[in-house]
Steps between C-alpha positions, in 0.01 A plus 500: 500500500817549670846303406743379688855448444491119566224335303284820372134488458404657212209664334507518086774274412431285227816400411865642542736495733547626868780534701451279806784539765820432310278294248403573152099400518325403167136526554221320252155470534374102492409333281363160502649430157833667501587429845384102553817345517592778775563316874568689828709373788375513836693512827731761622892616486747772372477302130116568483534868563405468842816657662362901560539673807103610497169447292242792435200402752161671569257524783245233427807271565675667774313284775709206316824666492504623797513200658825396333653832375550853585319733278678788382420818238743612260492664128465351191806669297334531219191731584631602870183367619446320857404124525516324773786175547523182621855486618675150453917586534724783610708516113413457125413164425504407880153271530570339862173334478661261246617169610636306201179429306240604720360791708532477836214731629127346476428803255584587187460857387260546179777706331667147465211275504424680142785408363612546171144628440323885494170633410592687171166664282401354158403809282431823577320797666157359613512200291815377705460224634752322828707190309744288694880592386745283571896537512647332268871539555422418898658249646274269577355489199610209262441276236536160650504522871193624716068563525346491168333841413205331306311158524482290171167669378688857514324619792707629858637193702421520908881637502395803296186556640656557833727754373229688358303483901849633598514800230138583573587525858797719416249741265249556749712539767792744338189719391401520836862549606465819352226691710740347801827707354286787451352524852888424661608762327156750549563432889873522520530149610843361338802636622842383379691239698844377587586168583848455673559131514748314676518169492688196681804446264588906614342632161344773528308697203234758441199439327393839338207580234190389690222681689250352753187654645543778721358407852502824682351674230252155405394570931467892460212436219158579656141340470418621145812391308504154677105446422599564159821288471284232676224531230725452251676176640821697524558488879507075561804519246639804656573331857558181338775632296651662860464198646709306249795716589578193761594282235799681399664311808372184377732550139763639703511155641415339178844722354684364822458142470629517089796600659581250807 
């Protein structure tokens, strides 16, 4: 699995902690026992950890975020490896999709859906097995306010249970995420970008660190390597990540009316 600097998924933890964005993380696998009194706050804001300028996203879910953001590529700093973005601000801790407490685009990306959960493994080698970690020192976890974690027999409430649908989503679809890297990068298909943005208060600023697909050379490929990118359901995601490049007018408007 790859990780991403703002809310990693990650493969082997058990329990430590993680640096998440400016945030100290402190991972634990759950436990029905140790963690009952544990609540989680739903809706959305800057105090819930929702503020980030992009989430990690894959291509099983690009059809959704495409329709309400632009996807972008960029490295994890960690391992220097490509994922692919779902771009939300133009600055650190810029979400523009936040309105108070609630999101104002009809979806949510999975990389905050899951929150403060990951998939972490419960022992090891082939006897590990996937366990649902959760983040204790996150922000909308709590004590007193929030969705119960467990229902009064000790087994998953509804609340839970659709976190785990999320994270299941989110391990089936990263794995798959990385074939998709692999054949961007096989094909020469992600070039890196500049974004020179200018917007109606006379800012102006340059958006630097991202790559998008590379159309000429995505329209030079010929009839073998598109069979095969077709094959391996790599080519719907490819054009609908070049189509989502129109939305980056949509939160230059979005960055426009915040300051009006």
């Amino acid at each position: 699995m790859r990780l991403d600097p703002f809310g990693g998924y990650n493969r082997g933890v058990r329990r430590g902690e993680r640096m998440i964005g400016k945030r100290l993380a402190q991972y634990e696998i759950l436990d029905k026992e140790k963690h009952r009194q544990v609540r989680v706050k739903t809706g959305y804001g800057a105090a819930l950890g929702d503020a980030v300028m992009y989430v990690m996203t894959y291509p099983m879910e690009f059809r959704d975020i495409q329709s309400c953001y632009p996807i972008l590529f960029t490295k994890d700093p960690n391992t220097g490896g490509f994922f692919a973005a779902a771009l939300m601000g133009f600055e650190a801790d810029q979400n523009l999709f936040l309105r108070d407490d609630r999101w104002d685009a009809h979806y949510v990306p999975a990389m905050i859906q899951r929150q403060p959960f990951l998939i972490a493994t419960r022992g090891e080698g082939d006897n590990a097995d996937p366990a649902v970690s959760v983040d204790l020192d996150h922000p909308r976890v709590s004590q007193d306010d929030g969705e119960a974690l467990f229902d009064s027999e000790g087994g998953p409430s509804e609340f839970l249970n659709q976190k785990i649908a999320v994270l299941d989503k989110l391990h089936r679809g990263l794995q798959h995420s990385n074939g998709f890297i692999d054949a961007l990068l096989r094909h020469e298909l992600l070039e890196q970008v500049t974004l020179d943005l200018a917007f109606h208060d006379g800012a102006k600023q340059t958006l630097q660190g991202f790559y998008t697909i590379a159309e000429e050379q995505l329209y030079q490929l010929k009839g073998d390597a598109l069979e095969l990118l077709n094959q391996a359901g790599y080519l719907q995601p490819i054009f609908m990540a070049v189509a989502s490049l129109s939305r980056v007018r949509d939160i230059i408007e979005r960055r426009n009316q915040l300051r009006v």
